[in-house]
N, C-alpha and C positions, 0 to 999 in steps of 0.2 A: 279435326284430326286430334287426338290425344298425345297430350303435352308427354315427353320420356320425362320419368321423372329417377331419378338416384336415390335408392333405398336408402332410412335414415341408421339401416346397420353400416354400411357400407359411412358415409357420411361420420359418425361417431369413431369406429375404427380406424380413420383417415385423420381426423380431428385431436383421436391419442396422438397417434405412433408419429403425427407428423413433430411435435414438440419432443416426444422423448427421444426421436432418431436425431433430432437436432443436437439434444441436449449430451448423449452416447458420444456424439461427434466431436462435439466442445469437450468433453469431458477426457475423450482420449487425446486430443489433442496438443490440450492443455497439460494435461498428465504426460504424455512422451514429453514435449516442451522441459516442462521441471524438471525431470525426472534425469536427461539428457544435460542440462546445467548443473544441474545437483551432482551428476555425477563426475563430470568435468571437472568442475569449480573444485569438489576434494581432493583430485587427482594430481590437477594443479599447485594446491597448495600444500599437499603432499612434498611433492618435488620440488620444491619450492625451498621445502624445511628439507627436505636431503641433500638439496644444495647447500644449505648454512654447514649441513654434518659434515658433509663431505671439506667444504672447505677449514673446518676445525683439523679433521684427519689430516689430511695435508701441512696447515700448521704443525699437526705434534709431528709429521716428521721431518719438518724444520728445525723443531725445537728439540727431537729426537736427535738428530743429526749436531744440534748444538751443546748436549748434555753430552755427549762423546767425548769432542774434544775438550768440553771445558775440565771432564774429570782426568780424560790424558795430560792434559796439560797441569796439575795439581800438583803433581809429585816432582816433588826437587831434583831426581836425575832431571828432566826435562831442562829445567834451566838451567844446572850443571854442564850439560851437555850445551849449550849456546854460549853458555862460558867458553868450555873447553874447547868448542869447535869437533868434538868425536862427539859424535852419533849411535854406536856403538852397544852402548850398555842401553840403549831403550830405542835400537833397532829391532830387536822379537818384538818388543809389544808393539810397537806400531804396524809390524806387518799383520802381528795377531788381530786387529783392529780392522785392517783393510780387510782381513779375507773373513773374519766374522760377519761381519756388519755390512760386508756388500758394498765397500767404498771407492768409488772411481777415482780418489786419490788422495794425499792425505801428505801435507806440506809443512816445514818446520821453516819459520821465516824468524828474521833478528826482528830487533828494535826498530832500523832505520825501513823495513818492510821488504827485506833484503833475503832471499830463498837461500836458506841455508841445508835443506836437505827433503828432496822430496823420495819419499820412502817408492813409491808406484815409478819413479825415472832417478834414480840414484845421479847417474851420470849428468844429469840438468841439474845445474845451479847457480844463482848469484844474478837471476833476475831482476827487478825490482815491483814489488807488486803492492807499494805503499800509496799509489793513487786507487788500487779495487776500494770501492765503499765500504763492501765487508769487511776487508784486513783493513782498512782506517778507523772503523770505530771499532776494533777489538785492539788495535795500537792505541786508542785510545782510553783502555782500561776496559771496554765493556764488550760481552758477547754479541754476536751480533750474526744474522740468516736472513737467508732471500732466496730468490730463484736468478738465476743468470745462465745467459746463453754465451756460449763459446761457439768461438768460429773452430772449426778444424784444425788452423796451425796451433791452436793454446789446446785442444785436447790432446795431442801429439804432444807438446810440451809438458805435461801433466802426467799422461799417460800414454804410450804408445800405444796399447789396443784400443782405445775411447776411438778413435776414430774409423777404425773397422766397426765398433758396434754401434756408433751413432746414427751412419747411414741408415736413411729409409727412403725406399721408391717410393718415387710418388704416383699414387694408382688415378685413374680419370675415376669420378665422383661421377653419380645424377645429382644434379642442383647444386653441384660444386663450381670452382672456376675452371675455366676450360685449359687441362695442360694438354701435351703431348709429349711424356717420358719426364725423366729428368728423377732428381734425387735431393734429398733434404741431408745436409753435411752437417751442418751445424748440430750441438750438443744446449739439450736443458737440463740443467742441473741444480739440486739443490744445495746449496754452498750455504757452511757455519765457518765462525772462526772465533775461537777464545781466547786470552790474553795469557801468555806464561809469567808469575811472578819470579821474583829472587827472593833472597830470603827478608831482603829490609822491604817489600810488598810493591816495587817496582815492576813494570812491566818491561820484561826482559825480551819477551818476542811474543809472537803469537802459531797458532798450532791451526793451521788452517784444511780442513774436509769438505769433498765434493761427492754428490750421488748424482750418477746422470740417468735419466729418466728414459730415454733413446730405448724405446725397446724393452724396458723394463718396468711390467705393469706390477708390482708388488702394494705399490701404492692406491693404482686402479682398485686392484679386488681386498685392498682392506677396506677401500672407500663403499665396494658391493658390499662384502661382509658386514661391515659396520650398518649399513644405512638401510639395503633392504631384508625382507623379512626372507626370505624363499630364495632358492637356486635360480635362476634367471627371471625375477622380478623386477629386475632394471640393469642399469648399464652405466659406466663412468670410465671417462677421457680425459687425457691433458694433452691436449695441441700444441704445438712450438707454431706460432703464425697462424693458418689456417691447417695444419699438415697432423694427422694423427699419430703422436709418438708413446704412446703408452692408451693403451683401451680394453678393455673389454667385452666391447662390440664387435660381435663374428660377423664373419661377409657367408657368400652363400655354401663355400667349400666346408664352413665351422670352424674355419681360423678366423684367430685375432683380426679385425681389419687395418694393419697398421699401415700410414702411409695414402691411406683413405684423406679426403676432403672433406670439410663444413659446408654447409651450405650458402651460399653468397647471401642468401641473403641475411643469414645469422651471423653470416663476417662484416657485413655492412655496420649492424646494430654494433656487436661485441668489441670486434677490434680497430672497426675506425673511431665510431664514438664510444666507446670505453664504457658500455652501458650493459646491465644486465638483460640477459633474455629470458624468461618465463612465459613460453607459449608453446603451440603445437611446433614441431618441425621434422624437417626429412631427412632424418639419418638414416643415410647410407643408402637403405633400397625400402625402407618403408618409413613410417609415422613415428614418432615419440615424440610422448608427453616430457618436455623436455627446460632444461634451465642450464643457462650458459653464466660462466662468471668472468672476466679477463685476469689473464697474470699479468704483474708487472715486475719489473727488474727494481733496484733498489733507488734508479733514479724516476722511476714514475711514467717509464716509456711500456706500452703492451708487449710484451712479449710473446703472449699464447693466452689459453683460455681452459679453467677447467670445466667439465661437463658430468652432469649426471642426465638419467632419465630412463623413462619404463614404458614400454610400448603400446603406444594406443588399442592395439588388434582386441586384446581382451577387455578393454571399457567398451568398446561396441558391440563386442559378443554380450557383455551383461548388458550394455543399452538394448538389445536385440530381445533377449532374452524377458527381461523386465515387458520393456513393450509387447510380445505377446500374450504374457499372462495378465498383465490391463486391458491387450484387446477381449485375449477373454471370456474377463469378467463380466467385461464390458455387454461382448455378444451376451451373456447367458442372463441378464437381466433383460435385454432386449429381447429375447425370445419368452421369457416371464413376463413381462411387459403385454405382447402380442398374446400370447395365451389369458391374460387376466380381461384384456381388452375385450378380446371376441368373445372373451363370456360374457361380458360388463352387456355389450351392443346389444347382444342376443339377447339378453332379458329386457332388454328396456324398447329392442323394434317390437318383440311381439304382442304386448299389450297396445302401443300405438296400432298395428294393426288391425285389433281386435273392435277399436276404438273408429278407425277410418271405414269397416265391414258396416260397423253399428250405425255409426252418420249414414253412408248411403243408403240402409233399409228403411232408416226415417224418413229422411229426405223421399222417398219413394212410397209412402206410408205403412209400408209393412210394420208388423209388431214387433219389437226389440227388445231382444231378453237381456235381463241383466247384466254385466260384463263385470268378471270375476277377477280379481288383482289383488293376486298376493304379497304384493310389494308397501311396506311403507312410507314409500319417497310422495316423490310429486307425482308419479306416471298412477299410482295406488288414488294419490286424491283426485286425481284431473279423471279415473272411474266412475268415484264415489260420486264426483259431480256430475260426470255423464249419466251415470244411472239416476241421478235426481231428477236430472233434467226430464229426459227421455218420460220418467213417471209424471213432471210434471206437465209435459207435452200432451200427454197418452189424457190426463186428467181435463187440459184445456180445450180440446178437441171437444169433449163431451161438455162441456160448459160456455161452448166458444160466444155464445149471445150476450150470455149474462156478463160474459168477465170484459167485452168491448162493451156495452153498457155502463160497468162499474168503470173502466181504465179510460171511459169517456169524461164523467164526471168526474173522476181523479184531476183528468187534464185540464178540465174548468178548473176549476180549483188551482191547478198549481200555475195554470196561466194569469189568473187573476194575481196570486202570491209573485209571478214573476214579475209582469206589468209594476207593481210596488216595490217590490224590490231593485228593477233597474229604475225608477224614478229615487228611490234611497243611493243607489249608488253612482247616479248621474254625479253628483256633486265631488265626488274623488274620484274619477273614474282609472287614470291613472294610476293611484296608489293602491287602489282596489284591485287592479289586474295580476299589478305585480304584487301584490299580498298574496292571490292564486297560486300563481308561481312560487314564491316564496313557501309557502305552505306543501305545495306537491313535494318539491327538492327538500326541505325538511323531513317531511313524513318520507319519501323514499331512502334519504340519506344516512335516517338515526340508525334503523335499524342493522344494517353491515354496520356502520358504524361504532356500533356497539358492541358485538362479535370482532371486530379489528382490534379494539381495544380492548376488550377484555382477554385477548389472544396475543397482545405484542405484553401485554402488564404479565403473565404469566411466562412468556417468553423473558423479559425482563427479571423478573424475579428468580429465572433459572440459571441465567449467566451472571458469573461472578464479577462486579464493579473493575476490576483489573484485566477483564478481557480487552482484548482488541473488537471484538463483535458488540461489548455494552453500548460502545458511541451510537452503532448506526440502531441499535432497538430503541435507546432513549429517545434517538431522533424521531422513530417511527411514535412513540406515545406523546413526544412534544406536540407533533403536531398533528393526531388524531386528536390531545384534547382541544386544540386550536381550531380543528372541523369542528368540534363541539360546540364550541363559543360561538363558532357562526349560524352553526344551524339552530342554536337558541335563540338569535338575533334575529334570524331568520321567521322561530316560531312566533314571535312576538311583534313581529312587523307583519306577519299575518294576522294575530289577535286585534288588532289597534285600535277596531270599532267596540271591542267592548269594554264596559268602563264599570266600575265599582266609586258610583259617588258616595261621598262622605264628605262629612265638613272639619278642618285641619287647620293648625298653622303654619303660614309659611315659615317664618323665621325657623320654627323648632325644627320643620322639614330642612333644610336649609342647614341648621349644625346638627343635626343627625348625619345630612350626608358627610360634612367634614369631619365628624370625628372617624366615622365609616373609613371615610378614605384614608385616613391620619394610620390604621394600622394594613394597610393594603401597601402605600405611598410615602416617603421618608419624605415630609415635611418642612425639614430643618432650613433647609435654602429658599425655602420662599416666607415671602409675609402675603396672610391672609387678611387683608380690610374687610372686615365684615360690618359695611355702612348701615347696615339694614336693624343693627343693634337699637333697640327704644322705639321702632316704629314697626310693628308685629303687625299683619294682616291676616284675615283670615279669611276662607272663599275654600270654595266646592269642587270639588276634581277626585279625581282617582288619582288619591295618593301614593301612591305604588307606581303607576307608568309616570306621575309626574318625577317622581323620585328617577326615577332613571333618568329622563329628561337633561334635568338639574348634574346629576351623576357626569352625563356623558359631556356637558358642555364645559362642567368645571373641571376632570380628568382632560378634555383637551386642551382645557387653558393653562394647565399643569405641564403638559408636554410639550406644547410649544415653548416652554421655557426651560429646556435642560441645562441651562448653568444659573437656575433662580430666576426670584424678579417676584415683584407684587401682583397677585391676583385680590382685583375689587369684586366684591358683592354686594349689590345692591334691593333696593327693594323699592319700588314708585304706585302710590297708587294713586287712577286718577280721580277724581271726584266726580263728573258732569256723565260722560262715557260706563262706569262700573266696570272697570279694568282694572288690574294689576300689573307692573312693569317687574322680570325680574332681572336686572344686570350683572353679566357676568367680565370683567372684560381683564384682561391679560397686556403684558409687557414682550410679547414672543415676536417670531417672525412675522407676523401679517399675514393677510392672504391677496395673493395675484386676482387682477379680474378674470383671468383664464380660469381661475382655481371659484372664484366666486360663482360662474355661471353655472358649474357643475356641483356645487358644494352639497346642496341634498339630495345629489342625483345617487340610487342605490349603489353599490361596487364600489362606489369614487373613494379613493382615500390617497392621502400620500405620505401615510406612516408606510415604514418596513411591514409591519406584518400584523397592519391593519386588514379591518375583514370590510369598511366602507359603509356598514347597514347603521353604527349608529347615530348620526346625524338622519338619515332617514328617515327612521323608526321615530326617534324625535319630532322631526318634525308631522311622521304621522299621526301622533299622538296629538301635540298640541291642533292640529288643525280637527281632530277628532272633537277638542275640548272648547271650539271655536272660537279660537287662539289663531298667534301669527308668531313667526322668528323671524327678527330682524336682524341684519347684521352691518358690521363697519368698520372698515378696516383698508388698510393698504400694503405693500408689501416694505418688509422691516419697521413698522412700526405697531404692530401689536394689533389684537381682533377684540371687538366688543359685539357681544351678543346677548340682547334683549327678545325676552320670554314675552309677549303679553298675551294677556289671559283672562276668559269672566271672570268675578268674585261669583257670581252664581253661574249653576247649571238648568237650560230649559228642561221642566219639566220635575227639578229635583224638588220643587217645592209643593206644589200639587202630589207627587207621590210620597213626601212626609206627610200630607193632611191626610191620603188615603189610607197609612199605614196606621196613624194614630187612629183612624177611624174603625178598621180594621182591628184595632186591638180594644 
């Protein structure tokens, strides 16, 4: 039965769109996400700062209210008149005052804080109003405003209408507290009072002004005016408790909603803990983006709360708005996307095709014509070699005797070459396999490799050292050249059998490496005993892998000692044997027997951001130069590791008589 198989258009097509429909998704996602904070987050901090304006406006008409009276109170009739007890000659201006300026009442008090004349109830006087805060520090010489609430019987005392206009029902709220009827009596008002002098600069009485706020939003929509940009762009409230007595927020009829509730749970925050609100809330019958502030009286107790805010509806319509034309964009890439794709597929199944027709005619021996590819990729070469092939097929067919003939005695041949060859690699079989290894992963790794790097160093080079993006590309070049390092370690631990003998000093090999490392390595903290000083030896080796050798053992006796310490080097040769000893050994942490049993195994390391291969490659070298490494150590007391090594190479001497002979 014939296997179904899934066309590889269908396959490639499914292989795009499944990453970029992912990535469409992420992308919008992420983008409403932002987009939705972003817009919030300004909203908020908008209101935020209209609440600080707002509460400025409100001060100036505090301090509004206190530049009144302190310049009524200036002029010498004023204190004339507290002398004289007549009222009389600066009766006009003071009523000119209350009905200009919109005054709920306006009080001529003595010295001892004693109502001598209240312009708004003529017939009330002789109170004593020297315990009010405000009239105590302006009997104290100085001006002085606040907000204070009056019960009903002091706005009747003050002013007989205040208490017909202070009244407001109280209406049931949604997300308010739960009334049934009822009415708010009480008055908020803004109260100044300034000091009247005498002519020797005495405080002779004071000149005390109240504006009540009950139903009177003058203050609400300077606080509009002032703060937002546009005709209902926002909204601004002064509550008395939780109770709406001045607003700007219409209910559904488009009147004012006075008498309207807060919501419990902004009363909870505001007026029990005395704390600001800056977040979403439910005014009234829908959303605003909204910020609450408390009032307080001049003793520190809350009074009410002032309010601004702009209503959420149209940050959604732009939230809405926005997210459509990202989804989009979105879509119309994704359908560019799909259209580039299914062309991309379609050229690249039909040469496969073309490819799978041809194998079967082979396979069945028919003749196989050419297969034409006009593509320069892989699907163009993977042609070029089919048609090679296919000729060279068509070719062997017609030679097929002679060429198993020849590919007989090839295979003698390299069967014999092999037989010698694993008898040569019997003796390292091990280091030999993973040299294999080592060498594939090399050879496959350099090359992307190399393309990675050459493409993050140009990506690098494009962004400017002060991005937020340079950290993660440098990171990408730190450690592609750090893949580098390895996979050179790599190459060279697969090289390890071949050797370039020559005859060399140790010693000079030996401060060659130290001075080497002297500009790689800051020096300073360590002492180098260099014991090997006056007893120079000399012996045969590939100078070059031994140097590395030497390299790697004395860079790690380097690093085991990161706060210093003396590193010995030594040099032993033996007499009887034809050996060279070279000692390296170090003052550092030691090594574990845990750490011992694995010490030349390839990978092992346990630096940070060690790559493990050089101890290996060491040691594969020395055992190349039929050598050993010995080692001695425990842990916190330091590592010594001894090289030994021929002074001669088998073989090196025979091939200098054949070369001198040869020459």
């Amino acid at each position: 039965m014939e296997r179904v198989r899934s066309p590889i258009r269908r396959k490639l097509l499914f292989a795009t769109l499944l990453p970029l429909t992912v990535a469409i998704l992420l992308c919008w996602l992420i983008g409403s996400l932002l987009i939705t904070d972003r817009v919030f987050r300004q909203a908020q901090l908008k209101v935020l700062s209209d609440l600080n304006s707002a509460r400025r406006v409100y001060n100036d008409e505090v301090n509004h209210l206190g530049s009144i009276v302190k310049v009524a109170g200036l002029g010498p009739e004023m204190a004339a008149s507290l002398d004289s007890g007549r009222f009389a000659p600066v009766e006009p201006l003071l009523q000119h005052l209350c009905r200009d300026e919109g005054l709920g009442f306006l009080n001529v008090i003595d010295a001892r804080g004693v109502v001598r004349y209240r312009v708004t109830n003529p017939g009330a006087r002789g109170d004593d109003l020297s315990r009010d805060p405000v009239v105590a520090r302006a009997l104290g010489g100085e001006p002085a405003g606040a907000t204070q609430v009056y019960p009903a019987e002091r706005l009747a005392l003050e002013n007989p209408a205040l208490p017909g206009r202070a009244v407001v029902e109280i209406r049931p709220t949604p997300r308010g507290r739960t009334v049934t009827g009822g009415s708010e009596k009480r008055g908020l008002l803004l109260v100044a009072a300034a000091p009247v002098r005498g002519a020797d600069g005495t405080v002779v009485g004071v000149l005390q002004a109240g504006m009540m706020l009950n139903g009177d939003s003058r203050v609400v929509d300077t606080v509009t005016s002032t703060v937002f940009d546009r005709e209902g762009g926002g909204a601004a409230t002064v509550f008395l408790g939780d109770v709406r007595i001045a607003t700007n927020v219409r209910d559904a009829d488009g009147n004012r909603a006075f008498g309207t509730l807060m919501s419990r749970e902004v009363a909870r925050v505001v007026l029990e803990q005395g704390e600001r609100w800056s977040d979403r809330a439910f005014v009234l019958s829908d959303w605003f983006i909204s910020a609450y502030e408390p009032l307080r009286d001049p003793g520190g107790t809350i009074v009410g709360a002032l309010y601004v805010g702009m209503p959420e509806r149209p940050l959604l319509e732009m939230r809405r708005s926005l997210n459509l034309i990202f989804a989009g964009v979105l879509l119309l890439v994704a359908c560019i996307g799909i259209v580039i794709s299914g062309w991309i597929s379609r050229r690249l199944a039909m040469p496969v095709r073309a490819l799978a027709e041809a194998a079967r005619r082979m396979a069945a021996g028919e003749r196989v014509e050419p297969i034409r590819s006009a593509g320069n990729d892989e699907i163009g070469l993977l042609a070029d070699e089919f048609n090679q092939m296919a000729f060279e097929v068509t070719s062997l067919k017609e030679t097929l005797e002679e060429k198993v003939a020849q590919r007989t005695l090839e295979l003698e041949e390299k069967s014999g070459q092999l037989l010698a060859a694993q008898k040569k690699l019997a003796k390292s079989e091990r280091l030999a396999g993973l040299g294999l290894l080592a060498a594939g992963v090399a050879h496959e790794i350099n090359n992307p490799l190399a393309i990675i790097r050459g493409n993050a160093e140009l990506l690098q080079s494009a962004i400017p050292p002060e991005s937020e993006e340079r950290e993660e590309v440098d990171a990408i070049v730190d450690e592609t050249v750090r893949i580098g390092r390895i996979v050179g370690n790599l190459r060279t631990f697969s090289r390890s059998g071949l050797k370039r003998i020559s005859e060399f000093s140790l010693g000079e090999l030996l401060d060659e490496i130290i001075d080497q490392l002297g500009h790689q390595v800051p020096l300073e903290r360590y002492q180098l005993s260099r014991c090997y000083w006056g007893r120079d030896v000399t012996m045969e080796g590939d100078a070059d892998q031994l140097r590395q050798v030497f390299t790697n053992l004395i860079l790690n006796g380097l690093q085991a000692m990161p706060e210093g310490g003396e590193l010995l080097l030594d040099v032993e040769q033996g007499s009887e044997d034809g050996q060279v000893g070279v000692i390296i050994q170090d003052q550092g942490c030691g090594i574990t027997p845990e750490q011992m049993e694995k010490l030349f195994t390839p990978f092992f390391t346990t630096k940070e951001r060690g790559t493990g291969l050089g101890l290996a490659v060491s040691y594969g070298i020395v055992q190349d130069h039929g050598g050993e490494i010995r080692v001695e150590s425990s842990a916190g007391a330091g590592a010594k590791f001894v090289v030994l090594l021929p002074l001669r190479q088998p073989g090196s001497r025979e091939g200098d008589d054949a070369e001198r002979a040869g020459g």
